[in-house]
C-alpha positions in Angstrom: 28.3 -6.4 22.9 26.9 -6.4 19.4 25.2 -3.4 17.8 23.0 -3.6 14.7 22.0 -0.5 12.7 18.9 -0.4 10.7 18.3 2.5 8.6 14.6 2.6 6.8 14.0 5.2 4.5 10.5 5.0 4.5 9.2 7.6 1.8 10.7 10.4 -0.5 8.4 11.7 -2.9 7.6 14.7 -5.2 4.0 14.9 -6.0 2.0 16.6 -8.6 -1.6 17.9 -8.5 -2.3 16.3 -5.3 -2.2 17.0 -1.2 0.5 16.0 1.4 -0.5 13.4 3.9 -1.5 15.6 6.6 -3.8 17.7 4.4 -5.6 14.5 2.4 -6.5 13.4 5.5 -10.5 14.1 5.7 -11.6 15.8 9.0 -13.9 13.6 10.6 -15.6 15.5 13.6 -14.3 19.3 14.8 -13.2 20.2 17.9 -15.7 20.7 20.7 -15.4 20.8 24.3 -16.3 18.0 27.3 -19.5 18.7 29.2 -18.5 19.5 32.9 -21.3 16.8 34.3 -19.3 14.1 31.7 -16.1 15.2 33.6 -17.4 14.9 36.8 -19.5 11.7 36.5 -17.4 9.7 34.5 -13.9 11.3 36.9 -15.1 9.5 39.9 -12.1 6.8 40.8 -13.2 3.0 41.3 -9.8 1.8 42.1 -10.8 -2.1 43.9 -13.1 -2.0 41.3 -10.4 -2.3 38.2 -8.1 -4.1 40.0 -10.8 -7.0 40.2 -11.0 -6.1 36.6 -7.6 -6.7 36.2 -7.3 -9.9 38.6 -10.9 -11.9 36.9 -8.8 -11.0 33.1 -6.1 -13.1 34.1 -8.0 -15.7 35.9 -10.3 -15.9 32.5 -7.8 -16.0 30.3 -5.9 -18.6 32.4 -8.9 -20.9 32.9 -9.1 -20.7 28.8 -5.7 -22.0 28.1 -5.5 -24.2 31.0 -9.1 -26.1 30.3 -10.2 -25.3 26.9 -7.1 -25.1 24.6 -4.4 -27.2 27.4 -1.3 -24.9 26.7 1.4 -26.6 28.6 2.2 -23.6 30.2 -1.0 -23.1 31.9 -0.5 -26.2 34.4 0.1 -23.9 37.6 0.4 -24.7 41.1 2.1 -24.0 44.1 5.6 -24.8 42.8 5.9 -23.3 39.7 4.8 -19.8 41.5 7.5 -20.8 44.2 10.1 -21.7 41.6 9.2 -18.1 39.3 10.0 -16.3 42.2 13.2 -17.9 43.4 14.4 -18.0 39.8 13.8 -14.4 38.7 13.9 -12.9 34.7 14.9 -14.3 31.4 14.3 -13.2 28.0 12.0 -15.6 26.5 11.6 -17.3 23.2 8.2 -16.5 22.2 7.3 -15.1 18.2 7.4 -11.5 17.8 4.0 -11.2 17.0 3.3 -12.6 20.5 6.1 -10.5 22.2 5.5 -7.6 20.6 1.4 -7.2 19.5 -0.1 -9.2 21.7 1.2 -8.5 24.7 1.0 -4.6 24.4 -2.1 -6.0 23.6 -3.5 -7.1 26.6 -1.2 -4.3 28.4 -4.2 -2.5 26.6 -6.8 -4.4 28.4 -4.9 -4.1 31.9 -4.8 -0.4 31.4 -8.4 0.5 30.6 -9.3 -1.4 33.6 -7.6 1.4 35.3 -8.6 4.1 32.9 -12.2 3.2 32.7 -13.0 3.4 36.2 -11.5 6.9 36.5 -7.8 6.4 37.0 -5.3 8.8 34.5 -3.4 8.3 32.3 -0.4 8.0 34.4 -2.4 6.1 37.3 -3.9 3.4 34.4 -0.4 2.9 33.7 0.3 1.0 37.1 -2.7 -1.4 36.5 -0.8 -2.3 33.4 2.1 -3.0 35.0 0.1 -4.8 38.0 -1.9 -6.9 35.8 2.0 -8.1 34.1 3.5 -8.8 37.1 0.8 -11.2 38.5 0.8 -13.0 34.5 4.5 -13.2 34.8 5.0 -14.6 38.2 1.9 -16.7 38.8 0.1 -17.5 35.5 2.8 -19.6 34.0 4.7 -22.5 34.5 7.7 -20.7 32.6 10.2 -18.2 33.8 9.2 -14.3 33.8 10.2 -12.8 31.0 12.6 -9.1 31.2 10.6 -8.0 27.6 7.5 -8.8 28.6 7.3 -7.1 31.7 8.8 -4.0 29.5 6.6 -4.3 26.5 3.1 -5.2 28.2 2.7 -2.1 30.5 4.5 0.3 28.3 3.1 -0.8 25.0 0.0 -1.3 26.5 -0.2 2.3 27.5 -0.2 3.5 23.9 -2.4 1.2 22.7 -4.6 1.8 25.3 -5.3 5.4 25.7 -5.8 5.4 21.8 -8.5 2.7 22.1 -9.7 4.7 25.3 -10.1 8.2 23.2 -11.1 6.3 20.4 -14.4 4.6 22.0 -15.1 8.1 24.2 -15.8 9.2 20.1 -18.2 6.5 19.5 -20.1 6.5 22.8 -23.3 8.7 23.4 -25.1 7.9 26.6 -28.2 10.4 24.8 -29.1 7.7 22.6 -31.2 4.5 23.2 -32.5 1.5 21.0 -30.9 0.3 18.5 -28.3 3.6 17.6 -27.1 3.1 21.4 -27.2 -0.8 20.8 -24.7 -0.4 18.1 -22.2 2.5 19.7 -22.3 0.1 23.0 -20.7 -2.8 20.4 -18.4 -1.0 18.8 -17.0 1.0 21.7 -16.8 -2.2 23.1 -15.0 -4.2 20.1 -12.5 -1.0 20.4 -12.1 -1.0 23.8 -13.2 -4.4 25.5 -12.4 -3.7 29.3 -14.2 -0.3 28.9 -17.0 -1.5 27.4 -17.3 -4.6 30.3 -16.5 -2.0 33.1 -19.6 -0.3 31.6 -21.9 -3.6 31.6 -20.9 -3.9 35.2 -21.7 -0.7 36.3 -25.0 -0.1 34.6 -23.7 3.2 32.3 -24.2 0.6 29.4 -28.0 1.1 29.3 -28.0 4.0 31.4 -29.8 6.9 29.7 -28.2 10.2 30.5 -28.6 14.3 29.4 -25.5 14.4 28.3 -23.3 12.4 26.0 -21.1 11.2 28.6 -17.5 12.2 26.6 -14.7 12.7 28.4 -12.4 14.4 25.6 -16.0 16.0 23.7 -15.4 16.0 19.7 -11.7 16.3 19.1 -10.5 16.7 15.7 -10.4 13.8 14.0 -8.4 13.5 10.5 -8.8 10.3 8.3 -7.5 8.4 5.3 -7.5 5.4 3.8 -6.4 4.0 0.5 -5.2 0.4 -1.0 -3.3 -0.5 -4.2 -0.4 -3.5 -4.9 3.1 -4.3 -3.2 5.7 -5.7 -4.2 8.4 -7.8 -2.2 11.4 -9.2 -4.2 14.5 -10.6 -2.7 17.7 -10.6 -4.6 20.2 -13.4 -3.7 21.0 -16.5 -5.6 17.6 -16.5 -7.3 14.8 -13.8 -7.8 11.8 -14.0 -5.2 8.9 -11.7 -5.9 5.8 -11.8 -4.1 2.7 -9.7 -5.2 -0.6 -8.8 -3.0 -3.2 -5.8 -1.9 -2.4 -3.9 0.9 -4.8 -1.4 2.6 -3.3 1.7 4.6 -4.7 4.1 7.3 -3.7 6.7 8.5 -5.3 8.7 11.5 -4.5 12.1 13.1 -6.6 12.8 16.6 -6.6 16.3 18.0 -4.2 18.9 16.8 -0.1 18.9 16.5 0.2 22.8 16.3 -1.4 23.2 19.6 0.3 22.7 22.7 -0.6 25.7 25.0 -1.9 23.1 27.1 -1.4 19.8 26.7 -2.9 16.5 28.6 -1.2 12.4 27.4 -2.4 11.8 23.9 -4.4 15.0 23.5 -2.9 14.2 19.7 -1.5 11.4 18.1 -1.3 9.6 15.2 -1.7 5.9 13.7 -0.6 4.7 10.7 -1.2 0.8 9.7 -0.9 -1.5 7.1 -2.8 -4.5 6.3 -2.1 -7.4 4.3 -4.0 -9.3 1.6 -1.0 -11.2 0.1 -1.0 -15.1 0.6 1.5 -15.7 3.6 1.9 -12.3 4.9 0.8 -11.9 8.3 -2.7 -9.6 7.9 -1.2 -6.5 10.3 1.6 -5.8 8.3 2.6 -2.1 10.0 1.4 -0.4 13.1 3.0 2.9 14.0 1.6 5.1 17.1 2.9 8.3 17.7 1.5 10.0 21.2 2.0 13.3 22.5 2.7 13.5 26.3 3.4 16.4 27.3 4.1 19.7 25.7 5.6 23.1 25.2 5.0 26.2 22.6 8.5 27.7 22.3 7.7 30.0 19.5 4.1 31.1 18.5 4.3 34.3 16.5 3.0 35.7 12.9 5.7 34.7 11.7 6.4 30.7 12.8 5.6 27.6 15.2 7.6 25.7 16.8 6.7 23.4 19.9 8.9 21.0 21.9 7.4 17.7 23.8 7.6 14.3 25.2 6.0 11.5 23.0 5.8 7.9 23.0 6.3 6.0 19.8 5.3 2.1 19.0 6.8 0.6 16.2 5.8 -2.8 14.4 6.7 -3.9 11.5 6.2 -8.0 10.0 6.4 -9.6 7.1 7.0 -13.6 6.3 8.8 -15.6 4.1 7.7 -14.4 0.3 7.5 -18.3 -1.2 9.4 -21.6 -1.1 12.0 -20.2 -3.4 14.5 -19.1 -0.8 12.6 -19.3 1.8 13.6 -16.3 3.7 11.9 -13.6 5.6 12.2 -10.2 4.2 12.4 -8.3 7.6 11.1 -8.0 11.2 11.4 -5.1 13.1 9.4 -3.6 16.2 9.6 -1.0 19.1 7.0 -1.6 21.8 8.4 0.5 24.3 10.0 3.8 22.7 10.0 7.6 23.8 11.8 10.6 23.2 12.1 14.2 22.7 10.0 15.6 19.5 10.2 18.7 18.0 7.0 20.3 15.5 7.8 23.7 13.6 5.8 25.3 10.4 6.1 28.1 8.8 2.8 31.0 9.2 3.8 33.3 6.4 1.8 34.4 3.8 2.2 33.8 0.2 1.9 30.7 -1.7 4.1 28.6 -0.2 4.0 26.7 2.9 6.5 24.7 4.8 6.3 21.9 8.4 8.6 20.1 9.7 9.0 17.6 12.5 12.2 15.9 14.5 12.2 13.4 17.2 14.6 11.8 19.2 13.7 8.7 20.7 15.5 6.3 23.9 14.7 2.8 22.8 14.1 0.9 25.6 13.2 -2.3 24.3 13.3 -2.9 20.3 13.7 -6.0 18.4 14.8 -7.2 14.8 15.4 -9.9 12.5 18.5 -11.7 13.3 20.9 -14.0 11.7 22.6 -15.2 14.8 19.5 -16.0 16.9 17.2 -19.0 15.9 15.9 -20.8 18.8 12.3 -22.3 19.3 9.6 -19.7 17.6 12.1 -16.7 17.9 14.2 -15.6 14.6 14.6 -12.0 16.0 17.0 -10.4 18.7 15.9 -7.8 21.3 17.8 -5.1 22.3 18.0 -1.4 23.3 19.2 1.8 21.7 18.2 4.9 20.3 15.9 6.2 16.6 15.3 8.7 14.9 12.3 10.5 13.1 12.3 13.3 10.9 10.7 14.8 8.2 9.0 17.6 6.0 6.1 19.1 3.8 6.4 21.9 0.9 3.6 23.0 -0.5 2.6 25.6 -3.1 -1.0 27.2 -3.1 -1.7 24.4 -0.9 -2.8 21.8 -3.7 -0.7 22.6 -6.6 2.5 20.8 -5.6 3.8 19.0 -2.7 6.9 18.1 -2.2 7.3 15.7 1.2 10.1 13.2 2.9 10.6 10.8 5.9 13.3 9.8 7.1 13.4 6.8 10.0 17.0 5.3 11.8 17.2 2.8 14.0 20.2 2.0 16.3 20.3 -1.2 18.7 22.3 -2.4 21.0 22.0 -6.7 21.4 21.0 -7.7 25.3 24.2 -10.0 26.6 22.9 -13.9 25.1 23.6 -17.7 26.3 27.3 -18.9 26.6 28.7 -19.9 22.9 28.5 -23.7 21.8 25.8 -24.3 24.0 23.3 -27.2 23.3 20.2 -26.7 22.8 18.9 -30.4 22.3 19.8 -30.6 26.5 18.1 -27.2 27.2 14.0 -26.6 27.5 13.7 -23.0 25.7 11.0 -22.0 28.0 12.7 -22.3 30.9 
């Protein structure tokens, strides 16, 4: 079994006259409550009713690649469902961005089905993985794949409750015309199931006394900023690529409370996106969800709380120019959770100090790999463990900041194909 480390140190920096991360971030709503009536209306559990979500999705998105685009692995029958189910699981040889965005991706979409006809969190979960299974054994005229069925439920459940909580925060079922026009649209650009599970259902136009929010106004924090990056690759010759980048970073609901705690109740989101000439556009994406929660120390003096979150991790980038011709690095953890540990100091005086520690079972990661290049995958999948720490010094809150990160990454390689073998006698997909 091979094992490849990666360590990223992500960011180490001393600043002057300016804020750390978490307090540049500009509060965008405080916290308020849920109205009872949004609870109870909006509670009631339509479970046929999202799993025909669920089941018309795939048949949709099927009868797109099947008629309109005529993706060879759409032609389904009898057979080929047989044959999926008499063969069983590979690892398939798909490009990361498909393996690892897009299918948490529509993991999202199976999951709201779920969510947004009053399933939770936990119960959404199983329509994700519902939703996979029928893609995987039915949908396709290739063999079911081990990381898809891992990374689409899974993933899916972090992007989804984010887009979920995220939409609740645009939606007001008070308003009408044009305002409710445009919070219907957005809401449903953000959360596409949700926002057709409310078409079907009527709560679309439906004018109601109350907003209709299941998690009220939650804190909200918010930043975004842009500037230039630079990737250069030393080897036989100098390769330097220049280009914008944009970055956001988003805090929802607050990290020092966890007297009681519901799946996502706060989280974060950090991503990057690319304006450089052949760099993919979603260059970063990094959720961290809280899950569950415990205050273990909640004094005068200091904080600390212990909990279960969920972490996905993508990273991309493409080859910089013709020069060498090599892609700087891949890396991505759809499906990743783990212990987490928050502490700060509540002492008074002028300085102030936060921490945070997690420890993280990888259960399905993937990086670029110099030993696997077969059809559109240059990357190797694998589980393991990571790490991720870091801290925050301030002084008179704005004065001076002092802050680090530190990320590691530890994979084990999945058992491969049988060395020597020939892969102009072997169809990739299958």
């Amino acid at each position: 079994m091979k094992s490849r480390f990666l360590s990223l140190i992500l960011a180490c920096c001393a600043i002057l006259g300016a804020k750390a991360q978490h307090e540049t971030l500009i509060p965008v709503s405080d916290g308020v409550l849920p109205d009872s009536a949004d609870l109870a209306y909006y509670g009631k559990k339509h479970a046929l009713r999202g799993a025909a979500t669920v089941f018309s999705l795939n048949m949709g998105v099927w009868a797109f690649d099947r008629f309109v685009t005529r993706g060879d692995f759409a032609y389904i029958n009898a057979h080929t469902i047989r044959r999926n189910f008499k063969h069983g699981f590979v690892w398939d040889n798909d490009a990361m961005g498909t393996n690892m965005f897009l299918h948490p991706y529509h993991g999202n979409l199976y999951f709201n089905a779920g969510r947004s006809n009053g399933m939770n969190f936990w119960q959404s979960g199983l329509y994700g993985l519902g939703g996979s299974l029928m893609w995987e054994m039915c949908m396709e005229n290739e063999y079911p794949s081990y990381n898809d069925i891992m990374a689409t439920p899974i993933g899916g459940m972090a992007m989804g409750e984010v887009a979920y909580r995220l939409s609740d925060r645009i939606l007001d079922d008070r308003t009408s015309g044009r305002e409710r026009f445009w919070r219907e649209t957005s809401a449903f650009i953000v959360a596409p199931t949700r926002g057709l599970t409310r078409l079907i259902s009527g709560d679309a136009f439906r004018h109601r006394a109350t907003s209709g929010r299941q998690f009220g106004l939650p804190d909200i924090r918010l930043s975004l900023s842009a500037g230039v990056r630079s990737l250069e690759l030393r080897d036989e010759v100098l390769d330097k690529g220049f280009g914008l980048i944009t970055e956001m970073n988003m805090e929802y609901g607050d990290r020092y409370d966890a007297a009681v705690t519901h799946p996502y109740d706060f989280f974060q989101i950090h991503a990057n996106l690319n304006l450089q000439e052949g760099q993919p556009v979603l260059g970063q994406l990094n959720i961290v969800g809280r899950l569950m929660a415990k205050e273990l120390v909640d004094n005068e003096r200091n904080y600390l709380s212990m909990g279960m979150y969920q972490h996905l991790d993508y990273y991309d980038s493409d080859t910089i120019s013709d020069v060498s011709a090599k892609t700087p690095y891949k890396f991505c953890t759809p499906a990743s959770l783990g212990l987490g540990f928050i502490y700060k100091t509540k002492r008074p005086g002028n300085w102030n100090f936060s921490s945070y520690c997690h420890f993280n079972a990888v259960l399905l990661g993937g990086a670029l790999s110099d030993y696997y290049r077969v059809d559109n995958r240059n990357y190797n999948l694998g589980s393991g463990w990571s790490t991720k720490n870091g801290f925050r010094l301030l002084y008179k809150e704005d004065r001076f900041v002092l802050s680090g990160l530190y990320e590691a990454y530890h994979f084990f390689t999945y058992k491969g194909y049988k060395p020597g073998i020939d892969w102009d006698t072997v169809d990739p997909h299958t």
